[in-house]
PDB file of N, H, CA, C and O in Angstrom:
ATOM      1  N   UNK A   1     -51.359  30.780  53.955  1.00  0.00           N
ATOM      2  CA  UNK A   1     -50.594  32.004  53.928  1.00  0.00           C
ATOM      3  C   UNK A   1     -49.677  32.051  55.148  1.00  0.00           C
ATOM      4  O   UNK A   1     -50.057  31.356  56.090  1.00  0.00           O
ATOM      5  N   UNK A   2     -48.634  32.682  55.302  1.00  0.00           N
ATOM      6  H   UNK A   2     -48.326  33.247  54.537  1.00  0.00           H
ATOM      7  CA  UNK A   2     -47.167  32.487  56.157  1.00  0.00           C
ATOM      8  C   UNK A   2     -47.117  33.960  56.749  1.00  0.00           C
ATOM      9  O   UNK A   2     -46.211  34.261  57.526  1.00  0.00           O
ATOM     10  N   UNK A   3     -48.341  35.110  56.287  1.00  0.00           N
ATOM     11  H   UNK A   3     -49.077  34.865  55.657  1.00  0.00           H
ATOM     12  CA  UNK A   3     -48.251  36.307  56.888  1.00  0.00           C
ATOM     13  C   UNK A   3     -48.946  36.468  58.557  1.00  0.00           C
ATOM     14  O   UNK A   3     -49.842  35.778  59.045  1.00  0.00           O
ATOM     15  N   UNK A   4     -48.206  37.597  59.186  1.00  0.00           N
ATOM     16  H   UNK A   4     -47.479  38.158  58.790  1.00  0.00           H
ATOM     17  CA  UNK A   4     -48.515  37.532  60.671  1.00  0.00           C
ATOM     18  C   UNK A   4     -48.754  38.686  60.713  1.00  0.00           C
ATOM     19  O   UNK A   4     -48.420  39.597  59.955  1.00  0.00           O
ATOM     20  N   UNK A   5     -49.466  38.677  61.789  1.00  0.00           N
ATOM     21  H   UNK A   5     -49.737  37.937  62.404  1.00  0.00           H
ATOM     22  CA  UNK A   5     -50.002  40.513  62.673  1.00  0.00           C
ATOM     23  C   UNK A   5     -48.731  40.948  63.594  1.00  0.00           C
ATOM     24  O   UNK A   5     -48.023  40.142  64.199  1.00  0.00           O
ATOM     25  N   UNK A   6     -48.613  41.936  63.595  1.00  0.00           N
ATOM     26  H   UNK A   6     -49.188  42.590  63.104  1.00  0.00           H
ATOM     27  CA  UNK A   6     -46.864  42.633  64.267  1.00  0.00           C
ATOM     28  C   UNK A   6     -48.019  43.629  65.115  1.00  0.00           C
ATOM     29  O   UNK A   6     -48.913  44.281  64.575  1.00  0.00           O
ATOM     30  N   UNK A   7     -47.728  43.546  66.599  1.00  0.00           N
ATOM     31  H   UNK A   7     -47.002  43.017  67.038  1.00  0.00           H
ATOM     32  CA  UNK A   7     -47.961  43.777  67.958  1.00  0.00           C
ATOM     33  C   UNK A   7     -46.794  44.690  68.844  1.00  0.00           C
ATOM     34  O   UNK A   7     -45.624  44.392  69.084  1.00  0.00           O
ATOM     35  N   UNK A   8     -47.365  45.589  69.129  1.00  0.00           N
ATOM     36  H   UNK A   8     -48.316  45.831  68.934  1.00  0.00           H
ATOM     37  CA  UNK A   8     -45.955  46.488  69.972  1.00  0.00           C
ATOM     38  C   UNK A   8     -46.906  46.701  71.331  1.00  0.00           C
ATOM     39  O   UNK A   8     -48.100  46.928  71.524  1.00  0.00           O
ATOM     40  N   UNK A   9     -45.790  46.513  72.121  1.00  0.00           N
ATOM     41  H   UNK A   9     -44.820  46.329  71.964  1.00  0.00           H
ATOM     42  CA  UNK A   9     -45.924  46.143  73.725  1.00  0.00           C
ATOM     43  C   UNK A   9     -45.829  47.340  74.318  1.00  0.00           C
ATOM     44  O   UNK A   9     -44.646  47.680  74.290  1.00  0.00           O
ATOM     45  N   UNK A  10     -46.833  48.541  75.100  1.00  0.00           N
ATOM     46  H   UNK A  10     -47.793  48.265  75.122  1.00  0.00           H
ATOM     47  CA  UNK A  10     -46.283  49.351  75.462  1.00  0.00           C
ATOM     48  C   UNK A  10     -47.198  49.527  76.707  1.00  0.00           C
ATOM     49  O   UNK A  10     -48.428  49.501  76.708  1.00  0.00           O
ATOM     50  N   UNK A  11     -46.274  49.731  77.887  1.00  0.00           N
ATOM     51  H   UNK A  11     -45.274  49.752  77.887  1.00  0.00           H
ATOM     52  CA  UNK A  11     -46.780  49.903  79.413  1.00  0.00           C
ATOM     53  C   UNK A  11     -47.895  48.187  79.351  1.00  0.00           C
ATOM     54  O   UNK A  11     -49.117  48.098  79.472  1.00  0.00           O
ATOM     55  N   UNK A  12     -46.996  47.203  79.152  1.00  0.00           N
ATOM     56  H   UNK A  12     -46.004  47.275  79.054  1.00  0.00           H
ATOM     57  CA  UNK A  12     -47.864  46.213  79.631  1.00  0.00           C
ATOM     58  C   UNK A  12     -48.722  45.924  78.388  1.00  0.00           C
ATOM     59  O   UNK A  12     -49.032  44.733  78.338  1.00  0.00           O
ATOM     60  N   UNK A  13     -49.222  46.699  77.318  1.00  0.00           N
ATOM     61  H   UNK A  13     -48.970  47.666  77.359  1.00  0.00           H
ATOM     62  CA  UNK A  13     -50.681  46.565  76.831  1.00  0.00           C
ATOM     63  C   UNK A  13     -50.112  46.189  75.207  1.00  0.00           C
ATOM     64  O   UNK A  13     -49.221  46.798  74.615  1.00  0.00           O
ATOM     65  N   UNK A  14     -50.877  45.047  74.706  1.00  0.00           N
ATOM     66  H   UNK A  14     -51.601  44.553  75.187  1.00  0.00           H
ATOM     67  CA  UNK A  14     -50.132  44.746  72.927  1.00  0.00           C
ATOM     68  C   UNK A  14     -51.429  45.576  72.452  1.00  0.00           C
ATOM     69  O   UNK A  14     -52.603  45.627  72.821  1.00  0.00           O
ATOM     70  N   UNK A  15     -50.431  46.383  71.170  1.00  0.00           N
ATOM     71  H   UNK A  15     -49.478  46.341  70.871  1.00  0.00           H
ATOM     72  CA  UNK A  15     -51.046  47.248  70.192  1.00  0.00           C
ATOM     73  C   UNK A  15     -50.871  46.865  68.782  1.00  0.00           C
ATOM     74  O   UNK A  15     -49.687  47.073  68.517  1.00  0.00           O
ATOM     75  N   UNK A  16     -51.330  46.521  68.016  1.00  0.00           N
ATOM     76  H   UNK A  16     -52.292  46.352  68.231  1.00  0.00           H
ATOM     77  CA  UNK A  16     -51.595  45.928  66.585  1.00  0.00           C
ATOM     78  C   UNK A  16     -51.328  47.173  66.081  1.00  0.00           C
ATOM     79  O   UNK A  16     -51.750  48.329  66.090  1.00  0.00           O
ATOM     80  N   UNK A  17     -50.177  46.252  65.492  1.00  0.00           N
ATOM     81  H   UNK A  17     -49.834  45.313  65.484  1.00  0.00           H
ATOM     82  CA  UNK A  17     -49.221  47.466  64.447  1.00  0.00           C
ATOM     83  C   UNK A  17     -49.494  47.567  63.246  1.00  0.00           C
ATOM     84  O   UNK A  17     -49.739  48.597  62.619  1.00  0.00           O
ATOM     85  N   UNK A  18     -49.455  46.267  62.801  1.00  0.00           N
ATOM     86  H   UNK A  18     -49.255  45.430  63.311  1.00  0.00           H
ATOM     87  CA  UNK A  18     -49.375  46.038  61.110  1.00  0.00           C
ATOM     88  C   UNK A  18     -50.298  45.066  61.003  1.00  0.00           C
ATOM     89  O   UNK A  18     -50.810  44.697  62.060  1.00  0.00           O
ATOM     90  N   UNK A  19     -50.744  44.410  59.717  1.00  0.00           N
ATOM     91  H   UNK A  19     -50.328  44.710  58.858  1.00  0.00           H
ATOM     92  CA  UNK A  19     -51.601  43.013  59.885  1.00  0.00           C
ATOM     93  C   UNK A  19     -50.899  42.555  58.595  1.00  0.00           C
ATOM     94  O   UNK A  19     -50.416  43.411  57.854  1.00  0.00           O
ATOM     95  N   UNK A  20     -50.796  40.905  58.207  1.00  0.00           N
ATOM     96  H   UNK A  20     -51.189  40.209  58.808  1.00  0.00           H
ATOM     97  CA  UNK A  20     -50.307  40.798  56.660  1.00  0.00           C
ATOM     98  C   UNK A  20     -48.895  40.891  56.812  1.00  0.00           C
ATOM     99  O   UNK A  20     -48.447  41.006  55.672  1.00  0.00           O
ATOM    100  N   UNK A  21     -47.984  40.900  57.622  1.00  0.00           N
ATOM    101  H   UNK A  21     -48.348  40.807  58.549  1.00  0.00           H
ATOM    102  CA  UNK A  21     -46.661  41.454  57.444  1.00  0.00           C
ATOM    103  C   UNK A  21     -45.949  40.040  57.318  1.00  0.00           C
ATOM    104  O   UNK A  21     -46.039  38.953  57.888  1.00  0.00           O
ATOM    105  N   UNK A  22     -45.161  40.614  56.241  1.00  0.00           N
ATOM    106  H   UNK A  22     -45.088  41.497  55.777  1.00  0.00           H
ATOM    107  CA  UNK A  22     -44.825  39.026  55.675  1.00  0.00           C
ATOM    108  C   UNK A  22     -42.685  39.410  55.251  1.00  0.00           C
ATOM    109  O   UNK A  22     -42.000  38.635  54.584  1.00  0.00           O
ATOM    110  N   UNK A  23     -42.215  40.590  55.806  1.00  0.00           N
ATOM    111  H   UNK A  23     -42.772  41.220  56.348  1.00  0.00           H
ATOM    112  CA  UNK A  23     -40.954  40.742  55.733  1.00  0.00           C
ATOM    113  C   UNK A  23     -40.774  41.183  57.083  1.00  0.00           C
ATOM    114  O   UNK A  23     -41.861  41.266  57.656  1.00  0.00           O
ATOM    115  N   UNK A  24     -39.818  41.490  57.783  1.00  0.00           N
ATOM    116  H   UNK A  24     -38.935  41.423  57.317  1.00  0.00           H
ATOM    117  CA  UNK A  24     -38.947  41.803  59.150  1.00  0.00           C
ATOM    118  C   UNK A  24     -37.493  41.873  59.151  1.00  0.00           C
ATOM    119  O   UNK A  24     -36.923  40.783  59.110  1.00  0.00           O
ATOM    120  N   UNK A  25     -36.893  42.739  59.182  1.00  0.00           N
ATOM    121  H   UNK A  25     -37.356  43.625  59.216  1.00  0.00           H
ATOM    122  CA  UNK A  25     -35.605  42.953  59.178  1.00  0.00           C
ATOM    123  C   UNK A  25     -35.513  44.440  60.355  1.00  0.00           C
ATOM    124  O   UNK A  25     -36.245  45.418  60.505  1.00  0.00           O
ATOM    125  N   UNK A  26     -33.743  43.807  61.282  1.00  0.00           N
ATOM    126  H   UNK A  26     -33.148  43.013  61.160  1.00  0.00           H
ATOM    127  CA  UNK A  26     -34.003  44.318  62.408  1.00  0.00           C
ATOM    128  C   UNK A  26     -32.708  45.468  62.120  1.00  0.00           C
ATOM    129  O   UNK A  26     -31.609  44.926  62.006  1.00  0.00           O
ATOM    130  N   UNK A  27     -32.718  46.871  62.001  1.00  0.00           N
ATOM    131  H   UNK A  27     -33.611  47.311  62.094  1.00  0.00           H
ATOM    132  CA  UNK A  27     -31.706  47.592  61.614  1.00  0.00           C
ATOM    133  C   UNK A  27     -31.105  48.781  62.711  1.00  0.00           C
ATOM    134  O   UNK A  27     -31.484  49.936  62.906  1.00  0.00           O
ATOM    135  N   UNK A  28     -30.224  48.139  63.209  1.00  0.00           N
ATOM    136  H   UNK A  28     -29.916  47.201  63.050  1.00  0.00           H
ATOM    137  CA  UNK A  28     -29.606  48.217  64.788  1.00  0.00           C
ATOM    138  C   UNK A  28     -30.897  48.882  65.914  1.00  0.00           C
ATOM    139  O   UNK A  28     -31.191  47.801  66.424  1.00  0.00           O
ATOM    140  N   UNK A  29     -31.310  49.333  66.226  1.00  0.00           N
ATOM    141  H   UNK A  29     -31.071  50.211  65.811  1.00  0.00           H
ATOM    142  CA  UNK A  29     -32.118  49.854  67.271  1.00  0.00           C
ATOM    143  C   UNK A  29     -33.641  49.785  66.694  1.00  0.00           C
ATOM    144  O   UNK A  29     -34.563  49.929  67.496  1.00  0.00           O
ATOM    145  N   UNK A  30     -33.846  49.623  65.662  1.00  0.00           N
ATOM    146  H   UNK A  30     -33.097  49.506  65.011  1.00  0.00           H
ATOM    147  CA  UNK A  30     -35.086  49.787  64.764  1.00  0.00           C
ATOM    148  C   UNK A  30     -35.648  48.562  64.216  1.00  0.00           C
ATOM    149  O   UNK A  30     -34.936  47.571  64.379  1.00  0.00           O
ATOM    150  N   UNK A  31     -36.501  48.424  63.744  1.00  0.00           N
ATOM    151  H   UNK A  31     -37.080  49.229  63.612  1.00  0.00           H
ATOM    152  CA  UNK A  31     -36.670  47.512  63.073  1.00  0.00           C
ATOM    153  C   UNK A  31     -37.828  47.542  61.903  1.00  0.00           C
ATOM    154  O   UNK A  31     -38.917  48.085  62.088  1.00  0.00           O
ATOM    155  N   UNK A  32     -37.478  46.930  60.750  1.00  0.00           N
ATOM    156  H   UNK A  32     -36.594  46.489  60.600  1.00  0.00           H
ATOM    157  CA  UNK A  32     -38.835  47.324  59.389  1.00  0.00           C
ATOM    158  C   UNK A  32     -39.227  46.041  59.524  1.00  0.00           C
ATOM    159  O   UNK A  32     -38.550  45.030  59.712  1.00  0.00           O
ATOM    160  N   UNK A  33     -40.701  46.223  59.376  1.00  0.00           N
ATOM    161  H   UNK A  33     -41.251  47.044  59.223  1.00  0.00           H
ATOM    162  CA  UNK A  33     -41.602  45.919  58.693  1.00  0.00           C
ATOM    163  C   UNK A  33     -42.313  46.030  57.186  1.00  0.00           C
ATOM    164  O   UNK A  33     -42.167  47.036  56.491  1.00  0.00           O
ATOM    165  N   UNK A  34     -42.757  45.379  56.949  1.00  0.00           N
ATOM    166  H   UNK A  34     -42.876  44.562  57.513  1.00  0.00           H
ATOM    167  CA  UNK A  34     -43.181  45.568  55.745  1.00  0.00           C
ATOM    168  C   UNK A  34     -44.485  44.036  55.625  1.00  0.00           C
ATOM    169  O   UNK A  34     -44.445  42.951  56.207  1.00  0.00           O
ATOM    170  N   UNK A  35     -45.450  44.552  54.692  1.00  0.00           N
ATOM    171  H   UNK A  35     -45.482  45.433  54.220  1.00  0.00           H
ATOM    172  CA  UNK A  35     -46.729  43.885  54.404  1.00  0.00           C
ATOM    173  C   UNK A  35     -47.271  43.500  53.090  1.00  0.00           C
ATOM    174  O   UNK A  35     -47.335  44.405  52.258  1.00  0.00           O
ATOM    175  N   UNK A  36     -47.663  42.353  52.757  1.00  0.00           N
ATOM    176  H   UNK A  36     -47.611  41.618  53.433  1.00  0.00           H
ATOM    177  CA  UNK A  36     -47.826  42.034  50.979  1.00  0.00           C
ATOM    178  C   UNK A  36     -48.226  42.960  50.587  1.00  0.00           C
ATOM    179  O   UNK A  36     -47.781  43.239  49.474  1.00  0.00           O
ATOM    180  N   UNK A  37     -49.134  43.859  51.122  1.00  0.00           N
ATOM    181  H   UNK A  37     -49.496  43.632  52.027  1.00  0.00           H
ATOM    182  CA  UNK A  37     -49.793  44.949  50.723  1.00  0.00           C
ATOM    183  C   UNK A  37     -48.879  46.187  49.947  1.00  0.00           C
ATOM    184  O   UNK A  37     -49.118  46.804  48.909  1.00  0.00           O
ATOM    185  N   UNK A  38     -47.837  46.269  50.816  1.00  0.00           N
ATOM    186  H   UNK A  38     -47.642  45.769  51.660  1.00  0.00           H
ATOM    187  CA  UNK A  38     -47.113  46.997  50.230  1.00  0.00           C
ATOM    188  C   UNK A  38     -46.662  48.318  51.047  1.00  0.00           C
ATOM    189  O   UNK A  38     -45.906  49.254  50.788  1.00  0.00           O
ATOM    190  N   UNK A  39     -47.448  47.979  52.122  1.00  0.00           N
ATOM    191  H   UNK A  39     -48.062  47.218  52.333  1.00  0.00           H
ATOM    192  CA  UNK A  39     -47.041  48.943  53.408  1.00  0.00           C
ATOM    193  C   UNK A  39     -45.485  48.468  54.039  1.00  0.00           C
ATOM    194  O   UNK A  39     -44.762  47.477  54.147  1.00  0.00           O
ATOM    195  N   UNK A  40     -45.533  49.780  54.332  1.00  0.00           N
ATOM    196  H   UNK A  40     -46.119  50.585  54.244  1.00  0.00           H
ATOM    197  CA  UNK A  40     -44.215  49.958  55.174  1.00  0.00           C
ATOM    198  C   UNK A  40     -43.868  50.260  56.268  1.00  0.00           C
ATOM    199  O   UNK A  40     -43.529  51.417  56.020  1.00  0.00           O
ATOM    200  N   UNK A  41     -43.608  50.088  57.695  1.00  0.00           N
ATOM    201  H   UNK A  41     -43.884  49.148  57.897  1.00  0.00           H
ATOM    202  CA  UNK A  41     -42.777  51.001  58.496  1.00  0.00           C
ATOM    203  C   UNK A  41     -41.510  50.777  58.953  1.00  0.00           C
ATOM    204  O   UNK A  41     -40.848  49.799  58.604  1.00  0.00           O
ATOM    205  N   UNK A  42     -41.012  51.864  59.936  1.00  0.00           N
ATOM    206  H   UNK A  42     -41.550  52.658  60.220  1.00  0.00           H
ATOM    207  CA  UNK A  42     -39.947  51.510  60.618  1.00  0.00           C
ATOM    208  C   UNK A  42     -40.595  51.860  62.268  1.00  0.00           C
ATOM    209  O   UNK A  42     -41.520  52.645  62.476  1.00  0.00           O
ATOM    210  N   UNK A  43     -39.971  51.192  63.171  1.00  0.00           N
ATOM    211  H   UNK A  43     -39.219  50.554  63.002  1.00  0.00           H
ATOM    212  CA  UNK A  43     -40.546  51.489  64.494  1.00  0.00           C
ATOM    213  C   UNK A  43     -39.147  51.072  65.614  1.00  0.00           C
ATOM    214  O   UNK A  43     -38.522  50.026  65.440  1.00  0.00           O
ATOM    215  N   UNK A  44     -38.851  51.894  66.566  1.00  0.00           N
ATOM    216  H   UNK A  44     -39.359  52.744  66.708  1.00  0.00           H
ATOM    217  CA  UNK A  44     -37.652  51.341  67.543  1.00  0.00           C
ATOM    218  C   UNK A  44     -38.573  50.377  68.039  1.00  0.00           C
ATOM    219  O   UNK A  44     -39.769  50.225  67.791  1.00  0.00           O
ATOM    220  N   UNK A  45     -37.857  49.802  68.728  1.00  0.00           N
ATOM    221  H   UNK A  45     -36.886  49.926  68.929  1.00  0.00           H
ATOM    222  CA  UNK A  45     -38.519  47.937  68.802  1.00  0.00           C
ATOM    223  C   UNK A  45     -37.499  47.465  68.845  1.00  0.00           C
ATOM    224  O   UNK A  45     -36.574  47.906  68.163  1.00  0.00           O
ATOM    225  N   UNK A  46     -37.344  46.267  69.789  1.00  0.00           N
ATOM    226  H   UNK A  46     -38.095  45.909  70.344  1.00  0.00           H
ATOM    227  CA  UNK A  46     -36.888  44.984  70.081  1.00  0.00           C
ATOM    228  C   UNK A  46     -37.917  44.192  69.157  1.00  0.00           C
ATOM    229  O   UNK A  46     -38.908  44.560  68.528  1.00  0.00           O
ATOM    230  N   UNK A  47     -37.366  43.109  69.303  1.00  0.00           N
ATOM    231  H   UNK A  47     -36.560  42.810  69.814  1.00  0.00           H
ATOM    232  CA  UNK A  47     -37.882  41.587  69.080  1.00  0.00           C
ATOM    233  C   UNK A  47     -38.454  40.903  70.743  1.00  0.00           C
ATOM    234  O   UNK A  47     -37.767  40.551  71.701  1.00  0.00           O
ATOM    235  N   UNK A  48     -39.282  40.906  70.649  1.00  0.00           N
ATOM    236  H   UNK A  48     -39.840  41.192  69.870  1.00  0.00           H
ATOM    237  CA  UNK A  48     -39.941  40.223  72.058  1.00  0.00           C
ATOM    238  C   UNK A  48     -40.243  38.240  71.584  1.00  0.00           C
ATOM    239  O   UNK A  48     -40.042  37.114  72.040  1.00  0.00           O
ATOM    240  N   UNK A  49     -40.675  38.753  70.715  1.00  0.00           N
ATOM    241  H   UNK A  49     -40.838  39.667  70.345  1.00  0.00           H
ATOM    242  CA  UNK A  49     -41.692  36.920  70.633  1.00  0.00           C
ATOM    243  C   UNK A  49     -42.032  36.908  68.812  1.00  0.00           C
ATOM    244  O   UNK A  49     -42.193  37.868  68.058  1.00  0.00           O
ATOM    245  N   UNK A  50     -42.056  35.451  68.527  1.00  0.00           N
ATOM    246  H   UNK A  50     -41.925  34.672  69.140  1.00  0.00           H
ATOM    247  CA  UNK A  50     -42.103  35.460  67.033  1.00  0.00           C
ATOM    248  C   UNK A  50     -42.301  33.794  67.070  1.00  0.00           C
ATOM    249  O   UNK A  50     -41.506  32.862  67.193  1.00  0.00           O
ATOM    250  N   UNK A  51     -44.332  33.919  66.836  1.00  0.00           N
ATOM    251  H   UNK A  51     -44.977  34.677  66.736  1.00  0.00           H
ATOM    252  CA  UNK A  51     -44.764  32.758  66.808  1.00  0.00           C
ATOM    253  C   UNK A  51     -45.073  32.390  65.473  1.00  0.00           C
ATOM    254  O   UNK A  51     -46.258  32.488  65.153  1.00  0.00           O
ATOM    255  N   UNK A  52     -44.216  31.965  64.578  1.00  0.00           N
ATOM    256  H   UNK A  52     -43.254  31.886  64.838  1.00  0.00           H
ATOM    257  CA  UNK A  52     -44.738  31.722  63.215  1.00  0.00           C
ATOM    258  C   UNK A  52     -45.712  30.546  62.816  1.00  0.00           C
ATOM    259  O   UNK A  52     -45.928  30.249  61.641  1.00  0.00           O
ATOM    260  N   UNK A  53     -46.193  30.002  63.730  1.00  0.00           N
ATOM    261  H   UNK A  53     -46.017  30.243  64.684  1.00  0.00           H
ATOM    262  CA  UNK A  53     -47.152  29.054  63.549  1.00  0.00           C
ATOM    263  C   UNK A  53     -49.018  29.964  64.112  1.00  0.00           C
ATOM    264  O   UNK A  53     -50.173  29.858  63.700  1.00  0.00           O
ATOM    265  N   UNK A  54     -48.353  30.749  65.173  1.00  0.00           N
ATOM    266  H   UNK A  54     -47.414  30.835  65.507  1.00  0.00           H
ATOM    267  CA  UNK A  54     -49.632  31.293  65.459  1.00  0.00           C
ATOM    268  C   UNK A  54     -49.852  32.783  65.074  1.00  0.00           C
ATOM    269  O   UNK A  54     -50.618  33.613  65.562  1.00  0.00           O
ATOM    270  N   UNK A  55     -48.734  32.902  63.801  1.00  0.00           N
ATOM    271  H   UNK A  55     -48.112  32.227  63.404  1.00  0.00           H
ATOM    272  CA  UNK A  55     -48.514  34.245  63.001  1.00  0.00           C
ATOM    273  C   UNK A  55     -48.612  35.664  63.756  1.00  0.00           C
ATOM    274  O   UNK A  55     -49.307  36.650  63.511  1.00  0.00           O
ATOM    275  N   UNK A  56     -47.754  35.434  64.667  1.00  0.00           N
ATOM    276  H   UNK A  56     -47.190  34.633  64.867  1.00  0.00           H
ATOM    277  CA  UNK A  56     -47.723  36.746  65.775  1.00  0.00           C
ATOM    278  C   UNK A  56     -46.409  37.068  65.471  1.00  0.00           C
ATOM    279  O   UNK A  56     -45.709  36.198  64.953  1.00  0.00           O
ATOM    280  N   UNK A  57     -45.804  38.527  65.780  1.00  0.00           N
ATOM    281  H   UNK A  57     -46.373  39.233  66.202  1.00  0.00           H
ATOM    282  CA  UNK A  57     -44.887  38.915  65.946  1.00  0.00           C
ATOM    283  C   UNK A  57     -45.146  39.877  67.021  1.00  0.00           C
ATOM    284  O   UNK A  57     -46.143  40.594  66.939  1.00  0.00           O
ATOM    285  N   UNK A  58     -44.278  39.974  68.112  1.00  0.00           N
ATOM    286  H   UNK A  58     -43.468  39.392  68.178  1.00  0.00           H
ATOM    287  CA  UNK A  58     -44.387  40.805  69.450  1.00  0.00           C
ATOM    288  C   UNK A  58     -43.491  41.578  69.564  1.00  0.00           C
ATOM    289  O   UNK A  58     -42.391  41.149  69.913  1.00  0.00           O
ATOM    290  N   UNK A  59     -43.698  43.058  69.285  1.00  0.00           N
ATOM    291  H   UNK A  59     -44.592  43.407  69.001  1.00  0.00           H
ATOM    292  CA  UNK A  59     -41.930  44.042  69.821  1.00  0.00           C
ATOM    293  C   UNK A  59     -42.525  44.531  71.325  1.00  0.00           C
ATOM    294  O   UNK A  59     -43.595  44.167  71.812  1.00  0.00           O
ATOM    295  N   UNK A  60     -41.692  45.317  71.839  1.00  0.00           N
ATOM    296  H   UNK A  60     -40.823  45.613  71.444  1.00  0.00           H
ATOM    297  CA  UNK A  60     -41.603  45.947  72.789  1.00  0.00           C
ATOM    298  C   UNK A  60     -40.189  46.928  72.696  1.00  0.00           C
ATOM    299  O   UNK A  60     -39.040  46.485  72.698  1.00  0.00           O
ATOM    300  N   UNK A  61     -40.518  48.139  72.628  1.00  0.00           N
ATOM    301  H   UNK A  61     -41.451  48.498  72.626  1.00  0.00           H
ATOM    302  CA  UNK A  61     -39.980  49.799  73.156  1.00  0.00           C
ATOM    303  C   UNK A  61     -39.026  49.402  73.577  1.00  0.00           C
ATOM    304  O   UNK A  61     -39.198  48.289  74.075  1.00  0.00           O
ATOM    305  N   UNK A  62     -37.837  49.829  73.655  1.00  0.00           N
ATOM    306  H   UNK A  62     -37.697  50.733  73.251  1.00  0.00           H
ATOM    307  CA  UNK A  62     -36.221  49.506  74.635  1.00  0.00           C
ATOM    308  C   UNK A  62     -36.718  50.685  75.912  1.00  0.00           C
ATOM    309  O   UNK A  62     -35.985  50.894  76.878  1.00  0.00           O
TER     310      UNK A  62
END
């Protein structure tokens, strides 16, 4: 499976956002997520880190 856990960075500390998230699209200041499941969000977020071998995705807050 090619799905990753999405992690948001806040004051230093990663917080598990999503698990399964298998879409990412970044929509100017924001960015969606989405999960096979069928979940959804949107969250402000950068792009920090995006290990697709060790199925991480890392934002961090502007």
């Amino acid at each position: 499976m090619c799905e990753s856990k999405a992690y948001l960075v806040k004051d230093g500390v990663e917080e598990l956002i999503m698990e399964s998230v298998d879409f990412l699209k970044p929509q100017g200041e924001e960015i969606l997520l989405r999960s096979i499941f069928g979940e959804q969000t949107t969250i402000k977020a950068r792009l920090l880190e995006m290990d697709l071998t060790g199925h991480r995705i890392v934002l961090e807050t502007p």
